[in-house]
C-alpha positions in Angstrom: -48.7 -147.0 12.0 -50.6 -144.9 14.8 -53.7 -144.1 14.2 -55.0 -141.9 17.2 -53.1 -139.7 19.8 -53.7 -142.0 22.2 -51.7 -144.6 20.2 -48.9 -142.3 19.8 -48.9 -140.4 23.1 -50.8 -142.7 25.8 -51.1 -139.3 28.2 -53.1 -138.1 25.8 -56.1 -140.3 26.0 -59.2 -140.5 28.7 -62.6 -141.3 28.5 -65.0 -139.1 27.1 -61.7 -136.7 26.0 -62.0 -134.9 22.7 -58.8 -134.8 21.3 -57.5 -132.7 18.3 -54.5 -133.1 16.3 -53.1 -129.9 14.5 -50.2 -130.7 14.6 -48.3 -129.6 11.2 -51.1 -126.9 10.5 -50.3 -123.1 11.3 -51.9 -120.3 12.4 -54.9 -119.8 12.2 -56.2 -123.9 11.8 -55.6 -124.9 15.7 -57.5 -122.3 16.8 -60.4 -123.2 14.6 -60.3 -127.0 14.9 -60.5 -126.2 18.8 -63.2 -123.8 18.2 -65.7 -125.8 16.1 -64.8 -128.3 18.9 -66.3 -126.7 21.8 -69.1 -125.4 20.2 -70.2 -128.9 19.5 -68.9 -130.1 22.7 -71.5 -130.3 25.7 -71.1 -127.8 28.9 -68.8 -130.0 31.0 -66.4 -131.6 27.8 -62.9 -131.3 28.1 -61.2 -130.4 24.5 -57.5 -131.2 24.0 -55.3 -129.9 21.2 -52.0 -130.8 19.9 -50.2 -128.4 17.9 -46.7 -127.5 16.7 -47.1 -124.0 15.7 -45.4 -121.9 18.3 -48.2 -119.1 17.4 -50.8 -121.6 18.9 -49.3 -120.7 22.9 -50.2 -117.0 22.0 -53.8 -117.8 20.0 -55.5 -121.0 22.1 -55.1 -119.2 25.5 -56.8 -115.8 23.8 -59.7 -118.1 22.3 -60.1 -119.7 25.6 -60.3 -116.7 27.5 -62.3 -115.0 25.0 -64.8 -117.8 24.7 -64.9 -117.9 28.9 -63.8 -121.1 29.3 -61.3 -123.1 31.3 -57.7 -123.9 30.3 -56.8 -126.6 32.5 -53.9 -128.0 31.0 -51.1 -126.1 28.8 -47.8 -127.7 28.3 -44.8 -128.6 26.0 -44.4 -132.4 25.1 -41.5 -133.8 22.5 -41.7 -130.9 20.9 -45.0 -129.8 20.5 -48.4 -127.6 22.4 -50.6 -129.6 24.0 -53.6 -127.6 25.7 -56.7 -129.1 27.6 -59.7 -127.1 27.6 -63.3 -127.6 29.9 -66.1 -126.0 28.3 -67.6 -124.8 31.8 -71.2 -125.2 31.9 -72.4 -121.8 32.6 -70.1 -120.5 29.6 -71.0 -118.5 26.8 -69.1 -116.6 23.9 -67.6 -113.6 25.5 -66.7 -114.6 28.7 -69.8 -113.5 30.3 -71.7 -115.8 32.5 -76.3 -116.0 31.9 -77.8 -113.6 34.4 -79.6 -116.0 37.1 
């Protein structure tokens, strides 16, 4: 029996890769999961989620965008969401970049 994604979807996995699997939750628990992953993340941490609730391609995007950070993946895989996310180093909640 698999016991990571990377065991069950080989794409899925690369080093230093924080990977969520919400896949048979709904709305609102992917958002969350990915949110309480990227505040514990480091600036420079790529987040990725796998969901299956079709509400997930309106809600990650919107928390991503939201939060100011990059989506750098977003696509459909054997039937489910998978999103990649880099929490950009200058980020920080609201979009808005630290004066300088």
């Amino acid at each position: 029996m698999p016991t990571s994604i990377a065991d069950r979807d080989p794409l899925a996995s690369h080093e230093g890769l924080i990977q969520i699997d919400a896949r048979g939750h709904r709305c609102p628990v992917p958002s969350l999961r990915l949110r309480r992953a990227l505040d514990a993340a480091p600036p420079g941490a790529e987040v990725e989620v796998l969901a299956d609730d079709p509400l997930a391609r309106i809600d990650i995007p919107h928390l991503v965008g939201v939060l100011g950070y990059r989506m750098v993946l977003s696509e459909t895989v054997g039937g489910y969401l998978r999103f990649r996310v880099l929490k950009t180093p200058r980020s920080t909640p609201g979009g808005e970049a630290p004066a300088s």
